[in-house]
N, CA and C atoms as an extended XYZ file, in Angstrom:
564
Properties=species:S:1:pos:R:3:atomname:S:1:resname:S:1:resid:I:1 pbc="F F F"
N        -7.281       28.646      -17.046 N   UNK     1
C        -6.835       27.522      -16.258 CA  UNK     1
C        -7.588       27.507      -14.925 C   UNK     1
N        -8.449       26.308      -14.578 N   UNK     2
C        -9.098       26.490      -13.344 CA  UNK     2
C        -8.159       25.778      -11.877 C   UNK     2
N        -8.064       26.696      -11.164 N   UNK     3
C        -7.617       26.321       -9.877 CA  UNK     3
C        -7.528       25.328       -8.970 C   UNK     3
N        -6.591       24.308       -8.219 N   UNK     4
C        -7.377       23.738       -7.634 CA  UNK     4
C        -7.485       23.863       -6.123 C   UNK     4
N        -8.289       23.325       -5.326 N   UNK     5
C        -9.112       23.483       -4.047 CA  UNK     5
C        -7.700       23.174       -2.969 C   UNK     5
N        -7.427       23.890       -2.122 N   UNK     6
C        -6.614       23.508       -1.331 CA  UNK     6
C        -6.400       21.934       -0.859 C   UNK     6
N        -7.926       21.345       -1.025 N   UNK     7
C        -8.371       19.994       -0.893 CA  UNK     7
C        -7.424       18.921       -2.162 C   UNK     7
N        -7.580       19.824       -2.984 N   UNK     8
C        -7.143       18.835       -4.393 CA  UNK     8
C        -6.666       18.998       -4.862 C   UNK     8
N        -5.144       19.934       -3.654 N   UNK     9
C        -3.630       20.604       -3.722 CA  UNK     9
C        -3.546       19.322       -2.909 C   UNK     9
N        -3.342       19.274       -1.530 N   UNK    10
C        -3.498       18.351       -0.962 CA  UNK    10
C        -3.272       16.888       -1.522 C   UNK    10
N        -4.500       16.174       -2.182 N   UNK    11
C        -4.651       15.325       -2.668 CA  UNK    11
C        -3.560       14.438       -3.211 C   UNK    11
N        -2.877       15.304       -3.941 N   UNK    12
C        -2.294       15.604       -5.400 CA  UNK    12
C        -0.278       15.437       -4.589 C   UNK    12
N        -0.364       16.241       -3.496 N   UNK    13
C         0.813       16.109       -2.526 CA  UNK    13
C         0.840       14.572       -2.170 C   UNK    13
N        -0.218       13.967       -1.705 N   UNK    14
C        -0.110       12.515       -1.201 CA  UNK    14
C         0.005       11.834       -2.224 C   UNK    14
N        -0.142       11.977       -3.318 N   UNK    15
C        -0.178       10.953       -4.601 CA  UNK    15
C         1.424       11.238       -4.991 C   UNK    15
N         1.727       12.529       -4.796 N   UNK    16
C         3.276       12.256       -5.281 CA  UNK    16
C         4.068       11.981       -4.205 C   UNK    16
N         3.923       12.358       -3.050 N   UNK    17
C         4.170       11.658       -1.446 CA  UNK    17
C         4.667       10.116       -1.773 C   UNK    17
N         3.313        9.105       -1.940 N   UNK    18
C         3.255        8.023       -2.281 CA  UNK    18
C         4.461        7.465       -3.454 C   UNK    18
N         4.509        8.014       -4.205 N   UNK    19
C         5.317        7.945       -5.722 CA  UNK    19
C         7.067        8.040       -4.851 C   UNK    19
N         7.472        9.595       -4.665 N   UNK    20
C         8.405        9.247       -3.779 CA  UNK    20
C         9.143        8.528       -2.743 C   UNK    20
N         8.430        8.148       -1.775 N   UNK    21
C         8.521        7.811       -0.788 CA  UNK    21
C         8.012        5.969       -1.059 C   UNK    21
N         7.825        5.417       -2.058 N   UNK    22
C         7.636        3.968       -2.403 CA  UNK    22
C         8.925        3.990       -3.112 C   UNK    22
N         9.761        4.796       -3.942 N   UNK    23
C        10.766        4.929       -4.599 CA  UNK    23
C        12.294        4.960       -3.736 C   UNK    23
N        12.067        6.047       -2.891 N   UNK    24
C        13.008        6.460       -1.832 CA  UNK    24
C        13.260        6.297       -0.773 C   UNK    24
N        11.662        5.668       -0.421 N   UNK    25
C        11.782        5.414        1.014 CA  UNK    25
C        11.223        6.767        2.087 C   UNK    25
N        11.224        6.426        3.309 N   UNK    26
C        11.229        8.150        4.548 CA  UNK    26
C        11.802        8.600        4.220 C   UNK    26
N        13.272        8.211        4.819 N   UNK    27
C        14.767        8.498        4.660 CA  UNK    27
C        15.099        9.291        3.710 C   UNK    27
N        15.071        8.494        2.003 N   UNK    28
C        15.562        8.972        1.215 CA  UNK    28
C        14.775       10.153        0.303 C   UNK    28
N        13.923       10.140        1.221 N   UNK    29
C        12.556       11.367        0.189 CA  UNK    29
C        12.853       12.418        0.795 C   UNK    29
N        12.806       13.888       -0.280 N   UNK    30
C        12.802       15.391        0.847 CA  UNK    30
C        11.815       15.644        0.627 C   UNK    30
N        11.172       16.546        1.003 N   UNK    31
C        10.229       17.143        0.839 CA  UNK    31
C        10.262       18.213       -0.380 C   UNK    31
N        11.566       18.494       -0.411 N   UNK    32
C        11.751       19.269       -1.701 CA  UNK    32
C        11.422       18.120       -2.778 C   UNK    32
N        11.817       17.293       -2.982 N   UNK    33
C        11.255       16.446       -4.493 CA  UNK    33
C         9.612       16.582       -3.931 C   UNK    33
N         9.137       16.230       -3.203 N   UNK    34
C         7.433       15.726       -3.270 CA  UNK    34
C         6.852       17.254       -3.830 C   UNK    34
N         7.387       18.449       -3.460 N   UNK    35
C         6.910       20.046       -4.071 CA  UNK    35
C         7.145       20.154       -5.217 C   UNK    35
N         8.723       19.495       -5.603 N   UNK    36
C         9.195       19.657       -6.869 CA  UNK    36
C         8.124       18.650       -7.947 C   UNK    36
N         8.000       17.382       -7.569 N   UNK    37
C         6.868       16.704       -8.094 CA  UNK    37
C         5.475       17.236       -8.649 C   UNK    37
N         5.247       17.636       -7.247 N   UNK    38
C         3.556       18.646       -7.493 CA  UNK    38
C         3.528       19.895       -8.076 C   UNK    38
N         4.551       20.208       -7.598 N   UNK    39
C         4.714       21.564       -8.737 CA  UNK    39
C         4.225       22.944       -7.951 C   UNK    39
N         4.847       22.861       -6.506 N   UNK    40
C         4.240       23.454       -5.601 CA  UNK    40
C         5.288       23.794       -4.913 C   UNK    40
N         5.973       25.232       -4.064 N   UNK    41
C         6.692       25.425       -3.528 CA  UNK    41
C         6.913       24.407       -2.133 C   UNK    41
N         7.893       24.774       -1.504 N   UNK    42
C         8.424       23.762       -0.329 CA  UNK    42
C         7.224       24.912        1.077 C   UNK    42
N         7.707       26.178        0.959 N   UNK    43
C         6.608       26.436        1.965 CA  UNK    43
C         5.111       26.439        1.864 C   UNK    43
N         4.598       26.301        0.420 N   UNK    44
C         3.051       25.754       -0.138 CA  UNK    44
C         2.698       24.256        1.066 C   UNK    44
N         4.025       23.834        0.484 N   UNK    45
C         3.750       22.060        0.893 CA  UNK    45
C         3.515       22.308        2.516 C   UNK    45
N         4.338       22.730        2.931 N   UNK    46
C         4.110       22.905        4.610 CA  UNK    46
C         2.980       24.160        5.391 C   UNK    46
N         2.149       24.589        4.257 N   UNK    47
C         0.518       25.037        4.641 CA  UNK    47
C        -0.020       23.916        4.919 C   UNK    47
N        -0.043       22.763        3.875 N   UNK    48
C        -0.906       22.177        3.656 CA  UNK    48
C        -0.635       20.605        4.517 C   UNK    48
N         0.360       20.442        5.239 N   UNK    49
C         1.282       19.189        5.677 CA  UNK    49
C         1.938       20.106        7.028 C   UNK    49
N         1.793       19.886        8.361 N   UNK    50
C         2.987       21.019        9.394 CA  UNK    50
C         4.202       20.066        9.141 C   UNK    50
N         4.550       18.754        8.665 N   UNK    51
C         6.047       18.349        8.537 CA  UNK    51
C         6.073       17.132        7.530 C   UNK    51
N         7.411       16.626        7.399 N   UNK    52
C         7.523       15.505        7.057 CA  UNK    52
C         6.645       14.066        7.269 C   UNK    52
N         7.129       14.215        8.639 N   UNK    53
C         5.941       12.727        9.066 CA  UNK    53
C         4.919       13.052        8.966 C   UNK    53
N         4.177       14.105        8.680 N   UNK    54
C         2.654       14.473        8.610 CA  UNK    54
C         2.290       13.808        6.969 C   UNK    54
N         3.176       13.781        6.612 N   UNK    55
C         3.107       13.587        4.765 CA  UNK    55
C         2.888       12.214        4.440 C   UNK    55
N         4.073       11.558        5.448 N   UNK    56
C         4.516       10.592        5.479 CA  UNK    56
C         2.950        9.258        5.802 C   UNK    56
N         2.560       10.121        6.708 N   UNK    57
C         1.870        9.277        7.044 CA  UNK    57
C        -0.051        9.564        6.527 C   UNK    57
N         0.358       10.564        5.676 N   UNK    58
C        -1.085       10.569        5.027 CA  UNK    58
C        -1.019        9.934        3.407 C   UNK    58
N         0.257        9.622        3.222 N   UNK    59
C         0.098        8.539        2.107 CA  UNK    59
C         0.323        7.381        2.776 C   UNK    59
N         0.966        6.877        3.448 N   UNK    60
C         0.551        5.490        4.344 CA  UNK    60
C        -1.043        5.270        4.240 C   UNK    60
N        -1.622        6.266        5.157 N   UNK    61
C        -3.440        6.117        5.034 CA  UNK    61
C        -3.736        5.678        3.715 C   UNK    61
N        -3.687        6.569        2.672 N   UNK    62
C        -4.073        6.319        1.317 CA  UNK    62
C        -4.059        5.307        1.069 C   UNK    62
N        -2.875        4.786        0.848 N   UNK    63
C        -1.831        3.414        0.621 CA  UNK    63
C        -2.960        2.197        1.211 C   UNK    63
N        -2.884        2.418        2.361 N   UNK    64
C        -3.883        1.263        2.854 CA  UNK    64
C        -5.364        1.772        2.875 C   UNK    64
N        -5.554        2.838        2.716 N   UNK    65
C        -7.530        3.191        2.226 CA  UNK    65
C        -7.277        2.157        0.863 C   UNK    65
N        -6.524        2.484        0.048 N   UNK    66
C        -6.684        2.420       -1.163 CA  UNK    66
C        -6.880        0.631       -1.244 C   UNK    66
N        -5.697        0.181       -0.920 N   UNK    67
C        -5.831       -1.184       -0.643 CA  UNK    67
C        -7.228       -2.249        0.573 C   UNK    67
N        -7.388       -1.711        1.352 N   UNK    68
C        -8.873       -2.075        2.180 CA  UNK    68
C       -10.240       -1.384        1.086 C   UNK    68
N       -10.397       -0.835        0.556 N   UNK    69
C       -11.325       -0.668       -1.003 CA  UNK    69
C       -11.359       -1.468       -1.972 C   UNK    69
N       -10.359       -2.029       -2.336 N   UNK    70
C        -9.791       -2.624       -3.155 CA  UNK    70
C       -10.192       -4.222       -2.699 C   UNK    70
N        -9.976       -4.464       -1.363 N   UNK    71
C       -10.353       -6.030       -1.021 CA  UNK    71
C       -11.611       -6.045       -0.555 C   UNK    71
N       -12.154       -4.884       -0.063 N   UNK    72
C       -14.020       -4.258        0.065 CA  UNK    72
C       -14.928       -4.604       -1.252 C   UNK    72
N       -14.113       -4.044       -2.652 N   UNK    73
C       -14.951       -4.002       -3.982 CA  UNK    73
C       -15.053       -5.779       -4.171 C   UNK    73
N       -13.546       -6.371       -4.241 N   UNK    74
C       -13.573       -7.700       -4.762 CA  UNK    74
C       -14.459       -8.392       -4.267 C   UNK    74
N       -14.369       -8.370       -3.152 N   UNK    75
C       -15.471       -9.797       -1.943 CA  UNK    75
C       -16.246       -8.956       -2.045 C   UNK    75
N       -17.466       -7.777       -2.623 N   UNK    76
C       -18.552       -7.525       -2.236 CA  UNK    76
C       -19.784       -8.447       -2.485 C   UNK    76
N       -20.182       -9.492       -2.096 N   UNK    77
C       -21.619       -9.997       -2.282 CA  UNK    77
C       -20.404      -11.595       -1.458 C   UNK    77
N       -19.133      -12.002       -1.758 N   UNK    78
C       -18.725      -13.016       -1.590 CA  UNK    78
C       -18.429      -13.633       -0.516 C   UNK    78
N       -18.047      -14.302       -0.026 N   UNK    79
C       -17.749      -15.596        0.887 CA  UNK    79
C       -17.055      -16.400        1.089 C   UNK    79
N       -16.047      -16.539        1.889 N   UNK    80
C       -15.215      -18.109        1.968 CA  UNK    80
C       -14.190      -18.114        0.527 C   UNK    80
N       -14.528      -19.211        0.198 N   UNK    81
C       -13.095      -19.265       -1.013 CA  UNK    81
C       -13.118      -18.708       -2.064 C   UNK    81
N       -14.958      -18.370       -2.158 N   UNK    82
C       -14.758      -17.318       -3.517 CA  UNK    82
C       -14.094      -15.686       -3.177 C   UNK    82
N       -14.519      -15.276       -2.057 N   UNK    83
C       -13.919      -13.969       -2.045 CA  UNK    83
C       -12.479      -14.073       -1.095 C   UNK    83
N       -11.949      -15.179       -1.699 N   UNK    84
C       -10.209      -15.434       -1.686 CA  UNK    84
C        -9.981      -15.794       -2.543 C   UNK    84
N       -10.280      -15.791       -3.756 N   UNK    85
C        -9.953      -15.585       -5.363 CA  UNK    85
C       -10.331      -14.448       -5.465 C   UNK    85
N       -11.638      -13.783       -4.997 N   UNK    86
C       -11.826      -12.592       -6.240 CA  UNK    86
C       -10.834      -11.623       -5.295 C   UNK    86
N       -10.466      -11.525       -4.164 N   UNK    87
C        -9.453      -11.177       -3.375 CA  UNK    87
C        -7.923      -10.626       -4.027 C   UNK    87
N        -7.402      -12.262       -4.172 N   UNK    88
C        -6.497      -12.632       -4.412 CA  UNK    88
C        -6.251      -12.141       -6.027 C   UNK    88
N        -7.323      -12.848       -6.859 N   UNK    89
C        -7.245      -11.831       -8.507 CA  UNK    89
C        -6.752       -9.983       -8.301 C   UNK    89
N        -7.912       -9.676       -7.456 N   UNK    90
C        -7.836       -8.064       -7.329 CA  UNK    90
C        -6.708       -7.555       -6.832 C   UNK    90
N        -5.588       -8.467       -5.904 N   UNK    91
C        -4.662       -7.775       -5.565 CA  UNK    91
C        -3.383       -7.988       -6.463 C   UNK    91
N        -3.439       -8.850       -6.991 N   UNK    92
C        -2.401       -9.210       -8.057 CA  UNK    92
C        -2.783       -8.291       -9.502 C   UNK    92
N        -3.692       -8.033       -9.951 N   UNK    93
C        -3.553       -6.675      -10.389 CA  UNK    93
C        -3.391       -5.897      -10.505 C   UNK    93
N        -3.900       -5.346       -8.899 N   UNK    94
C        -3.349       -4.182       -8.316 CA  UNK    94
C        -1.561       -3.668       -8.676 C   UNK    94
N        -1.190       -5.165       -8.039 N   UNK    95
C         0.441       -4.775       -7.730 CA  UNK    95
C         0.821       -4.749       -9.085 C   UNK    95
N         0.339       -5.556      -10.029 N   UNK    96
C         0.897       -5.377      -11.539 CA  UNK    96
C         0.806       -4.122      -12.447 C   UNK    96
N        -0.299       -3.526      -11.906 N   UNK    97
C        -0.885       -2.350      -12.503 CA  UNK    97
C         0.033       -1.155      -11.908 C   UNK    97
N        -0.084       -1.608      -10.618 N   UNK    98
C         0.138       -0.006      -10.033 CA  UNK    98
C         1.575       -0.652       -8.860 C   UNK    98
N         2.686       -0.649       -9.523 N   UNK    99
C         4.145       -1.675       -8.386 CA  UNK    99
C         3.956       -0.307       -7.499 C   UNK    99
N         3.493        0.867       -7.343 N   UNK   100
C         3.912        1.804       -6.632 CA  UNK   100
C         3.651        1.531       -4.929 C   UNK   100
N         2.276        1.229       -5.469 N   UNK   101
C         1.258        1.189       -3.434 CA  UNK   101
C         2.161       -0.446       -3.106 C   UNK   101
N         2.573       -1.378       -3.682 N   UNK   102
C         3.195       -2.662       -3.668 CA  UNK   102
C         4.706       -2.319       -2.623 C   UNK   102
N         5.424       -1.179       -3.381 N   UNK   103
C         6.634       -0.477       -3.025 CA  UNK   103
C         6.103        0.054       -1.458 C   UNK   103
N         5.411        1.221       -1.834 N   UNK   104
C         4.847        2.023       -1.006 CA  UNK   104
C         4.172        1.158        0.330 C   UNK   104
N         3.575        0.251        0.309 N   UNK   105
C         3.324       -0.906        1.206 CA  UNK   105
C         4.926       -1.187        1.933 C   UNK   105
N         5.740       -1.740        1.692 N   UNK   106
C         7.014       -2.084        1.663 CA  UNK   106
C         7.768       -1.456        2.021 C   UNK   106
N         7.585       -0.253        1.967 N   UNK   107
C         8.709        1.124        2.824 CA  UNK   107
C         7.856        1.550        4.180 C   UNK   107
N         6.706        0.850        3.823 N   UNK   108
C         5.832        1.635        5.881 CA  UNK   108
C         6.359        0.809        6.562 C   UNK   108
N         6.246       -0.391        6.145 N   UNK   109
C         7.238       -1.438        7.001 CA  UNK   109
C         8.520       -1.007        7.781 C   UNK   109
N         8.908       -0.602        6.273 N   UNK   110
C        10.598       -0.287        6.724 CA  UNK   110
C        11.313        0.553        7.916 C   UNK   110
N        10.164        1.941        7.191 N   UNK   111
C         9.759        3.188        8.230 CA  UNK   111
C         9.297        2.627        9.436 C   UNK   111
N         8.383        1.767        9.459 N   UNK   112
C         8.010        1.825       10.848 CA  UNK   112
C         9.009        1.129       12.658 C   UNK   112
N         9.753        0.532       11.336 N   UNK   113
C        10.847       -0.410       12.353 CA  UNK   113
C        11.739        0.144       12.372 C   UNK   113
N        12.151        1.034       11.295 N   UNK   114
C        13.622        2.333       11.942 CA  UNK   114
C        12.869        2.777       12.772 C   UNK   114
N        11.335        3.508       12.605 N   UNK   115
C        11.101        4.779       13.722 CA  UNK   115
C        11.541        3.840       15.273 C   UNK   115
N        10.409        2.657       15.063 N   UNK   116
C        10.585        1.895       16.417 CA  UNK   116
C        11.904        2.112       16.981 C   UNK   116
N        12.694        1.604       16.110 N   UNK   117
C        14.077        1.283       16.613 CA  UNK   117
C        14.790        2.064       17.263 C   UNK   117
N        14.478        2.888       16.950 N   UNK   118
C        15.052        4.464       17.470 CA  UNK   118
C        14.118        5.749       18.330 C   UNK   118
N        13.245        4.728       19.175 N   UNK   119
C        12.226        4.724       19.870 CA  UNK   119
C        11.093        5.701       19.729 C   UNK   119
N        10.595        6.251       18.612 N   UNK   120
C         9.213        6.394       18.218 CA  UNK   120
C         8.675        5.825       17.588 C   UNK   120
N         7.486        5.924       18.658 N   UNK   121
C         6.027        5.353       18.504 CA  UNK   121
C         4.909        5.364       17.166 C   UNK   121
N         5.718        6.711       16.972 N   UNK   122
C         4.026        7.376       16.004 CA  UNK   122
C         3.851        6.606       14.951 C   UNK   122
N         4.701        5.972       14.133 N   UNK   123
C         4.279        6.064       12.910 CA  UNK   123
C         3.709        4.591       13.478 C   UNK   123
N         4.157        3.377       14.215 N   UNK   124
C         3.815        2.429       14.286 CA  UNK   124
C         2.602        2.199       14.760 C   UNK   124
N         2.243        3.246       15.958 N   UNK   125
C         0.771        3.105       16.330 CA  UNK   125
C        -0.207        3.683       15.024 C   UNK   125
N         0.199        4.319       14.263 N   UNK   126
C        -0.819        4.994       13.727 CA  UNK   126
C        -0.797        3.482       12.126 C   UNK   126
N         0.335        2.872       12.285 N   UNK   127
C         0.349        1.847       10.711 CA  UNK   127
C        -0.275        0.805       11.403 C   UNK   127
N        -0.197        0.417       12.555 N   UNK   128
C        -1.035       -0.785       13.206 CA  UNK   128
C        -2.205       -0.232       13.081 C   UNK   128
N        -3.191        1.052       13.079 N   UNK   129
C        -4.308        1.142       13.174 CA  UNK   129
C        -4.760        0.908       11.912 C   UNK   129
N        -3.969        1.172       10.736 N   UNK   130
C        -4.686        1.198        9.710 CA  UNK   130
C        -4.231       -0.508        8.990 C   UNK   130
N        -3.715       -0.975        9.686 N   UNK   131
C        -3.312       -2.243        9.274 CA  UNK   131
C        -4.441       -3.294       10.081 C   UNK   131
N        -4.798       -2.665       11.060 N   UNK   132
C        -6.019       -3.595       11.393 CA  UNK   132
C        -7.275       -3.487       10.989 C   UNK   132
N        -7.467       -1.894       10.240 N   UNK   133
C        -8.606       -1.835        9.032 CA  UNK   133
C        -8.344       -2.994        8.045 C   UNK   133
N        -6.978       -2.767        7.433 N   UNK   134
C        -7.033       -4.201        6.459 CA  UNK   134
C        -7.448       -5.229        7.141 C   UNK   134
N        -7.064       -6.038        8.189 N   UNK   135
C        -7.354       -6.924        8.406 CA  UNK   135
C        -9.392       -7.366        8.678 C   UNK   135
N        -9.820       -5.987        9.280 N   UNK   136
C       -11.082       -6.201        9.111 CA  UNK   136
C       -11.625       -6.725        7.999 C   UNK   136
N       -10.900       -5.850        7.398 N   UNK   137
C       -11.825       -5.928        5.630 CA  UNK   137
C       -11.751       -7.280        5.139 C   UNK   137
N       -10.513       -7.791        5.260 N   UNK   138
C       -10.041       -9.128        4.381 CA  UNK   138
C       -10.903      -10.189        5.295 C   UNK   138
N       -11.171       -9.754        6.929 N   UNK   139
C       -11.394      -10.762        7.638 CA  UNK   139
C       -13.170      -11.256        7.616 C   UNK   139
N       -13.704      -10.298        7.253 N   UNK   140
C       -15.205      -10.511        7.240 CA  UNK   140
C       -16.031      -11.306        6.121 C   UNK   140
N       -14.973      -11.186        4.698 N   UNK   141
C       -15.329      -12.143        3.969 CA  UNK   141
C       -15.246      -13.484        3.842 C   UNK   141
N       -13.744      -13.262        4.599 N   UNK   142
C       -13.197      -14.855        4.357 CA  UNK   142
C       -13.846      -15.525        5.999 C   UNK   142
N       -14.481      -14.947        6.848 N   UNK   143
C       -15.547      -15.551        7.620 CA  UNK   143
C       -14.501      -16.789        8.443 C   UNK   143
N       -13.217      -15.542        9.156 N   UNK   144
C       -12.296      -16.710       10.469 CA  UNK   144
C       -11.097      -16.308       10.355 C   UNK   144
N       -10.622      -16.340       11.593 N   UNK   145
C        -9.361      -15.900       11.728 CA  UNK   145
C        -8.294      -16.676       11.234 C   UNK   145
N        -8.109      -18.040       10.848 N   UNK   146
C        -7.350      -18.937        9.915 CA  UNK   146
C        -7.630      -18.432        8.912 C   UNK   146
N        -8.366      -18.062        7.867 N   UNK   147
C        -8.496      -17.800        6.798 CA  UNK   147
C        -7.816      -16.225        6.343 C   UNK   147
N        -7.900      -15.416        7.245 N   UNK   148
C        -7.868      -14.186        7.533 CA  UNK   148
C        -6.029      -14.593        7.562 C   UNK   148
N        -5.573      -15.196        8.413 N   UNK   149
C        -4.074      -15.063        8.721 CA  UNK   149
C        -3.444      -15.671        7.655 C   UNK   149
N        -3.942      -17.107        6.958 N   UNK   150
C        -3.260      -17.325        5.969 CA  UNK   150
C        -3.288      -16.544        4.936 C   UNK   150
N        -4.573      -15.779        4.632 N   UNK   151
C        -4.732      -14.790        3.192 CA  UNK   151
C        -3.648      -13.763        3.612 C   UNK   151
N        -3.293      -12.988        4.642 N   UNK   152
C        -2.387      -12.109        4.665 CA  UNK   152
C        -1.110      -12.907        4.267 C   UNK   152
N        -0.808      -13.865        4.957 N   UNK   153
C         0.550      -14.315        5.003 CA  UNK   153
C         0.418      -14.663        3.385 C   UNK   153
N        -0.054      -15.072        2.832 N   UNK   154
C        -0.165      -15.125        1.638 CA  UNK   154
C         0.228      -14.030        0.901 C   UNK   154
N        -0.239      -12.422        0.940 N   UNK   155
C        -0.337      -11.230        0.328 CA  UNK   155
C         1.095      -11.461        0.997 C   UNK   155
N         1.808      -11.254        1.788 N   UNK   156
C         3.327      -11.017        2.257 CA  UNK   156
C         4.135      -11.378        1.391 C   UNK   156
N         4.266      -13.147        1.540 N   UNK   157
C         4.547      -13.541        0.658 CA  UNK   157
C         4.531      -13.503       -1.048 C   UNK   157
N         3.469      -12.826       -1.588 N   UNK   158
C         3.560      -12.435       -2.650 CA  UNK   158
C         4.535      -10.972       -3.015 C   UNK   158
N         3.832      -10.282       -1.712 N   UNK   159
C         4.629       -9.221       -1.905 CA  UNK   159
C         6.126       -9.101       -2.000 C   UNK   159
N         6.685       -9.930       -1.124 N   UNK   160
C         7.986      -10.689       -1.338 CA  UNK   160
C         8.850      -11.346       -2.441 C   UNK   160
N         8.039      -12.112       -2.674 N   UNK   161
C         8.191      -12.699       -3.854 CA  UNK   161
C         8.340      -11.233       -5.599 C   UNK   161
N         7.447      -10.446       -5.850 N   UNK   162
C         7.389       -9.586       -6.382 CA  UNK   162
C         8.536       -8.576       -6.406 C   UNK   162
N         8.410       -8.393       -5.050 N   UNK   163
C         9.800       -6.933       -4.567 CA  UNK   163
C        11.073       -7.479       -4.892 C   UNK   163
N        11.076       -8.535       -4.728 N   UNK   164
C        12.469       -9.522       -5.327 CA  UNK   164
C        12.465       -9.779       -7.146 C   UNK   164
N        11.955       -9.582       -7.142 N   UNK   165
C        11.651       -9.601       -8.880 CA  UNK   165
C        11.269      -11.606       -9.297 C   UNK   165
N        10.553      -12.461       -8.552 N   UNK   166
C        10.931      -13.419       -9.145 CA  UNK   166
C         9.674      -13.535      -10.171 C   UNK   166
N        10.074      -13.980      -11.323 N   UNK   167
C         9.078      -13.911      -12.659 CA  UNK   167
C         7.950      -14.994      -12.381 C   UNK   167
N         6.771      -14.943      -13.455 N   UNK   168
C         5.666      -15.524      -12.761 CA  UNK   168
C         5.790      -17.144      -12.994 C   UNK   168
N         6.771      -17.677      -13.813 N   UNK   169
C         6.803      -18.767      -14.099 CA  UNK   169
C         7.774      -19.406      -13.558 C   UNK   169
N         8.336      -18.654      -12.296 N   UNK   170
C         9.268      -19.384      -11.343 CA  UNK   170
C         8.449      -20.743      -10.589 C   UNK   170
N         9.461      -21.593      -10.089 N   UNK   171
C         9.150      -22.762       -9.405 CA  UNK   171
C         8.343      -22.201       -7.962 C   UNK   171
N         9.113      -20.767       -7.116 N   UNK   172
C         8.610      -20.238       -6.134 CA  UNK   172
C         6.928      -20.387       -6.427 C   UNK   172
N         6.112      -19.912       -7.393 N   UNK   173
C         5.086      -19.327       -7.262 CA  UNK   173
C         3.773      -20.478       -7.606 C   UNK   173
N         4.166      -22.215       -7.629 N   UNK   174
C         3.502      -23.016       -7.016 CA  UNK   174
C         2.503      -23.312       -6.682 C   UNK   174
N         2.747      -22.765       -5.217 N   UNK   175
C         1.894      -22.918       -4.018 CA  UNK   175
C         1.399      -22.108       -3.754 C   UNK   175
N         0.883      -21.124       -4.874 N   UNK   176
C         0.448      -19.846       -4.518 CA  UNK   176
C        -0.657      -19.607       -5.155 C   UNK   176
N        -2.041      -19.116       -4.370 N   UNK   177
C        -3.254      -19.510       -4.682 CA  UNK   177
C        -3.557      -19.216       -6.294 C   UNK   177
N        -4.121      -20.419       -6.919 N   UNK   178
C        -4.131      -20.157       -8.524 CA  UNK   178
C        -4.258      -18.777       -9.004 C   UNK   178
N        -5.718      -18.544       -8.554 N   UNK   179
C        -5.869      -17.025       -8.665 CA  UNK   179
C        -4.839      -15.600       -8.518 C   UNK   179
N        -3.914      -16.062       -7.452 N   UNK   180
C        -3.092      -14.934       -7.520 CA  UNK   180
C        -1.640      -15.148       -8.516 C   UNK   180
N        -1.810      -16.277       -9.018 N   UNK   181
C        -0.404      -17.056       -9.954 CA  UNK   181
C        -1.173      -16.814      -11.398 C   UNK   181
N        -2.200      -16.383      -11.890 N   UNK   182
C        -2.766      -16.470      -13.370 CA  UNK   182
C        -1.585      -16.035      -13.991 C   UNK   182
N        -1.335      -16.695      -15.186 N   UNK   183
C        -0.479      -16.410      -16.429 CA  UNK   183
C        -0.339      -14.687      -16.722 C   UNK   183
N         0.393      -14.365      -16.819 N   UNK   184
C         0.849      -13.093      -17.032 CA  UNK   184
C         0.203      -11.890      -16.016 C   UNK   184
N        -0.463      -12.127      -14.830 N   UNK   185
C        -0.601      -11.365      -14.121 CA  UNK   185
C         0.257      -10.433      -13.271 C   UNK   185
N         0.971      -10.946      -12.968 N   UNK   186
C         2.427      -10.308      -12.662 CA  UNK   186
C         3.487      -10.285      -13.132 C   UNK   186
N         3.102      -10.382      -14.159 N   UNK   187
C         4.322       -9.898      -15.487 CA  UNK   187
C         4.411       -8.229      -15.192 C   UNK   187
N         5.618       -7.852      -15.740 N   UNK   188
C         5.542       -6.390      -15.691 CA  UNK   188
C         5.444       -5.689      -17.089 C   UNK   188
């Protein structure tokens, strides 16, 4: 049986990090399930992580690396309204394929407005930084900040729409760019 790299112990923690914590939430995740997950003791996990929010917020990163890649690959060569379809296709896959980073998107939120609320900073400065990577990414193809604000508000709204369970052949889903409404794309 070959070993793996403290690196791709690690790894492997944020992927079930992610899994939990899109499921459970901050709150409702211990750190004992994310060890119990990986298959790694609770003081393993805290070599490799010094706490909770350290965890917390290196699947956040992921979460949105993963997603700013993802709208990087679609629009690569594109422009304007085509790379707000091939955009819009790529993320509605995404969420169909994988509801986890969709979830997991959806609880940084959550997290970040309890932490606020209860007056820390960290997690919010550090989700605004990586939330304005997304916005770079999405913003350079679609070439303007109107385009840029409606495509997010758009992804919100989908995301919304989704987390609520409404099916793809609801009346809601309309007005919602063809590309991200294709027939059975967000079917589950």
């Amino acid at each position: 049986m070959v070993r793996m790299s403290a690196e791709e112990r690690r790894e492997s923690v944020v992927r079930a990090a992610m899994s939990e914590f899109a499921h459970r939430g901050y709150y409702g995740t211990s750190t004992e399930a994310i060890a119990k997950r990986v298959g790694v003791s609770q003081p393993y996990l805290f070599r490799l992580f010094p706490n909770k929010p350290a965890i917390f917020l290196a699947a956040t990163h992921r979460c949105m690396k993963d997603t700013v890649q993802m709208f990087a690959e679609a629009s690569e060569g594109l422009r304007g309204e085509e790379a707000v379809h091939a955009m819009a296709n790529a993320y509605t896959r995404v969420i169909a394929e994988e509801p986890e980073r969709l979830l997991m998107q959806m609880q940084v939120y959550v997290a970040v407005a309890a932490a606020e609320a209860a007056g820390d900073h960290t997690f919010g400065e550090a989700v605004r930084r990586e939330w304005m990577e997304l916005w770079d990414a999405v913003s350079v193809p679609l070439e303007g900040y109107k385009d840029t604000t409606t495509f997010l508000a758009y992804g919100m709204l989908i995301n919304t729409l989704v987390a609520i369970g409404f099916p793809p052949e609801h009346r809601v889903w309309e007005e919602i760019y063809p590309s991200a409404r294709a027939k059975g794309r967000l079917e589950k």
